[in-house]
Structures are given as C-alpha cells and as structure tokens.
N, C-alpha and C positions, 0 to 999 in steps of 0.2 A: 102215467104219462108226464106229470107235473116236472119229477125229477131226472125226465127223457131229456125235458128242454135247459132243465139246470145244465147235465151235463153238456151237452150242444155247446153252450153259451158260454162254460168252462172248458172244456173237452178233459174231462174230468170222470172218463166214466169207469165203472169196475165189472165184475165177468156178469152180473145181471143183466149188463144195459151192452154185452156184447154186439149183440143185431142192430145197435140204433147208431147211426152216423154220430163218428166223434172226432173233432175237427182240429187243427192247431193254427185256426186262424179264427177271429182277426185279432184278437190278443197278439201279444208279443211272447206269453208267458205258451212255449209248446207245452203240447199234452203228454202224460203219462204211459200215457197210452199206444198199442198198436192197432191197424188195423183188423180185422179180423183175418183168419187163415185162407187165402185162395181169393182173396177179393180185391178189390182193385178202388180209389179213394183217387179225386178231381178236385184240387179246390185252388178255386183263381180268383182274383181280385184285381180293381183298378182303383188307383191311389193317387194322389195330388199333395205333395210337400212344400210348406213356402219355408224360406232364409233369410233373411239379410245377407247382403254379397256385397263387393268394392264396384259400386257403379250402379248400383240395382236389386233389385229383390231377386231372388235366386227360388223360379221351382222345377222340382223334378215329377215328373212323373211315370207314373208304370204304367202301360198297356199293351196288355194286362201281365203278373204277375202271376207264375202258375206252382203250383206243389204236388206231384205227381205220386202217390205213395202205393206199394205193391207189395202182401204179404205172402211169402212162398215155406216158408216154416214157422211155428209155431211161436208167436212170443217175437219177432221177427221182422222187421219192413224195409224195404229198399226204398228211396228215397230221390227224386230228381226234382229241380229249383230253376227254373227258367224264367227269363223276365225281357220284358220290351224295357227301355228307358229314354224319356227327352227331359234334357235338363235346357233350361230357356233362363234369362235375364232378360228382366223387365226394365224400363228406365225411359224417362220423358217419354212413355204413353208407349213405347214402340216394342216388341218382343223382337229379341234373340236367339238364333237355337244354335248351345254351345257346345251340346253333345246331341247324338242319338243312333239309337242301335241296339241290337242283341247282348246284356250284358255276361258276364261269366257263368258258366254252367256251375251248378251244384249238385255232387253226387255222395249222396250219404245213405247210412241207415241210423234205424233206430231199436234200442235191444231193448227190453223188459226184465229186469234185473231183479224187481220184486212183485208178487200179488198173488194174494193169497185168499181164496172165498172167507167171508165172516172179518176181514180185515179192511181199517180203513184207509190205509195207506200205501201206494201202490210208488216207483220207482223205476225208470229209464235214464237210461246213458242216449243221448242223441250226439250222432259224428256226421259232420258234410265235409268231404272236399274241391276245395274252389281250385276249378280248372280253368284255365287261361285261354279260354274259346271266343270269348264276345269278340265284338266288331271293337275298330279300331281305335273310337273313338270314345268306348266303354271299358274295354278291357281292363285290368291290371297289372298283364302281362306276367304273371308272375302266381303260385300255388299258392294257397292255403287250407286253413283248416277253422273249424266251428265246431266246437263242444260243449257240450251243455250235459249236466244230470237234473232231470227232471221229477218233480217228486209233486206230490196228490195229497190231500184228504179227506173225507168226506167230514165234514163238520155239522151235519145237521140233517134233516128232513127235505129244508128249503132253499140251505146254503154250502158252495165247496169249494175250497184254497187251494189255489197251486200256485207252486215256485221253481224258478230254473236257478242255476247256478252256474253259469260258463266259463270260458277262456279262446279267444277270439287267438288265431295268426295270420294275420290279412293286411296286404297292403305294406309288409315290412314291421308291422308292429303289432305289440301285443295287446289284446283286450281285454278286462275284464268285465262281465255282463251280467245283470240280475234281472228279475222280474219277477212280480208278486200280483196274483190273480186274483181276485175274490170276485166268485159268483153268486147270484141270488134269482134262482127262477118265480118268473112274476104269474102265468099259469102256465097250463098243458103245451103250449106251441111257444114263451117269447121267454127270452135269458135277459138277463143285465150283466153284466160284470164292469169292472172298474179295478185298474191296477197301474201303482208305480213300478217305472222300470229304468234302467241306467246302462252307462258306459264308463267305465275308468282306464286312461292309458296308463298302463304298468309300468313306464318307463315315467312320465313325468306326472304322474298323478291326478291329474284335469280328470273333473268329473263332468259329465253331460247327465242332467237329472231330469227325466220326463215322466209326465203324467195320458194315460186314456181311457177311454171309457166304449160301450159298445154296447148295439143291442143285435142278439140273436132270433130268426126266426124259425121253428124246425116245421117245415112244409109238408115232409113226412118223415118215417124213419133212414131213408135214405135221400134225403135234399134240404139243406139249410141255406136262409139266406141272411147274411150279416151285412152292418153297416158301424163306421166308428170314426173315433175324431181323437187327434193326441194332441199335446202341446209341451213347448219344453219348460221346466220347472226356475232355470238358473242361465237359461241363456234363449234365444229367438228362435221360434220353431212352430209350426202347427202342420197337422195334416188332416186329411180326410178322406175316407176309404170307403166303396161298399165292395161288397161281392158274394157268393155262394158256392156249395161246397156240395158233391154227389159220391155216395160209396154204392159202386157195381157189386155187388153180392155173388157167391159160388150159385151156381144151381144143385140143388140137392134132390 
C-alpha cells in the first residue's frame, strides 16, 4: 500500500497499481498515465493566486477548477477542463472584481504511447483544445492548443520522477512548458512530492521560473485528498490550493 500512496502523490502509477486512483493534480507535472478502461475519474480543486499588479496586488481565483477524465478504449482517455475564475485587485484595503465567470472549455485526450509490465518507464502524449466558450469577461475569444509528452519512472521502492515537456498555442502566442516531479511516499496513506516547473515565450524568450511543493492523502483506493503551495522562482507569485480527486470504477 506504501507505494499506492507514492503513486497518488506522483500519479506515477504502472499496470500493478492499475485499480488505485492515479491523479494529475495537484502537481503541475500530468501523469503518465490513463485512467483505467470504462471508468470514469473527478478531480476539482480550489485555488487562490497572488501578483503584483499596477495599482494593487492582483489575485485570481478558481471556484473550483474541475478535470473530468473518461476511458472508452484501451490505453485511451477523453479529457474535459472547466473552471470558475475571479480575478479582484486589492489596494488601500478596498477589493475590486476585475473579472469573473466561466473560463474557456478545455477538450482533449490523453494517449499512452509506452508501457510495458517489468518496465520502469511509461510515456503519454497529452492534447487539450482551448475552445472559446467562457463568459465574457474570461474568455479569449480565440482557439488553442496544450501539449505536452509526459514520461514516468519508477526510481526506487520509495521514490518516483515525472516530467512533462510541452508547447503551449494560446492567447496568440507560443509556449514553452516544463515540469519536473519528484515523489517520495512518507507511509501507506500520505505522498510529498516537490517540483520545479516553468514557462518560456518562444517569441522573446522571458522565462517565468516557479517552484511547488504538495502533500497527498489517499483515503482509499478510489478517493484522494491533496493540498499545495507554489511560488515563483524570478519574478512575484505564490499560490495555494487544496482539493480531492474520485475514480468511479466499471462494475465487473
């Protein structure tokens, strides 16, 4: 059960740990992973981001943040991203709400491209695209696209590494996106992990370099509850998140 909750805490799991909830939150770094075939996987969160802004402190938040994920073939998952958002500025003690509403839908899947029993290393291709659905005030008016290959290892007994590698088209411009996971399960039920993760614009090179950390709880094999805190490395940022995550299983 020890390395039930590594994975959890990673979402890092391989075809042993099939049956046990495997999550791609609250890390930044998605899992390697699919759901299982014919099952159905819940995981929402609510989030609170501060900025510095021209006039005030700038935070946004999610309530809540949901990832709807659904496997109908093998190897396989369809994928839906919906989010509440209030972005407010602060300043001489008084809140302002500068946006809020329903932000853009995201509709993707995610493939399993490698895994193999006796092997430590597993590999996914994740695709979302950003359709121009939110309220008006969130929107972007405009498509895109989120890609990522996601790749796994199992490094140990007690500890497991993942990393994404992406290319962001959103908002008119292009992204590039990393993140780097390391997990370490503490006993049978709680995860740690800790990973750096970034942003680079293709066009003029500006990096955004942030750090988070998080700890996982796995309540059973089908119900985790996570909580985490990020901050940015080279420019002003912090956030803080909790949330929980259910996979509905086939009946067999």
């Amino acid at each position: 059960m020890k390395k039930c909750a590594l994975w959890a805490a990673l979402a890092l799991p391989f075809s042993l740990f099939s049956q046990t909830i495997n999550t791609d939150r609250p890390d930044q770094t998605e899992s390697s992973a699919v759901v299982p075939l014919g099952s159905f996987q819940w995981e929402c969160g609510f989030s609170s981001m501060w900025e510095p802004g021209f006039g005030g402190n700038i935070r946004s938040m999610a309530l809540p943040n949901s990832l709807f994920r659904v496997s109908l073939l093998e190897g396989v998952e369809l994928r839906v991203v919906h989010q509440l958002d209030r972005i407010s500025q602060r300043s001489f003690g008084n809140d302002e709400v500068l946006s809020e509403g329903t932000s853009d839908v995201q509709l993707g899947t995610k493939i399993q491209l490698f895994q193999r029993e006796g092997k430590k290393t597993e590999i996914a291709y994740l695709g979302h695209a950003v359709v121009p659905t939110g309220d008006a005030e969130v929107t972007d008016y405009d498509w895109g696209m989120v890609n990522k290959l996601c790749i796994s290892h199992d490094v140990g007994p007690d500890w497991a590494l993942g990393y994404n590698l992406g290319l962001d088209l959103v908002r008119g411009r292009s992204t590039a996106t990393y993140a780097v996971a390391v997990g370490k399960a503490i006993n049978d039920q709680l995860g740690l992990y800790f990973e750096p993760y970034g942003e680079i614009d293709v066009n003029t090179g500006t990096h955004w370099a942030s750090f988070d950390a998080g700890i996982t709880m796995l309540a059973s094999d089908t119900w985790q509850w996570d909580i985490s805190y990020g901050t940015g490395l080279n420019y002003r940022m912090n956030y803080t998140a909790i949330g929980f995550s259910w996979l509905v299983l086939p009946n067999r």
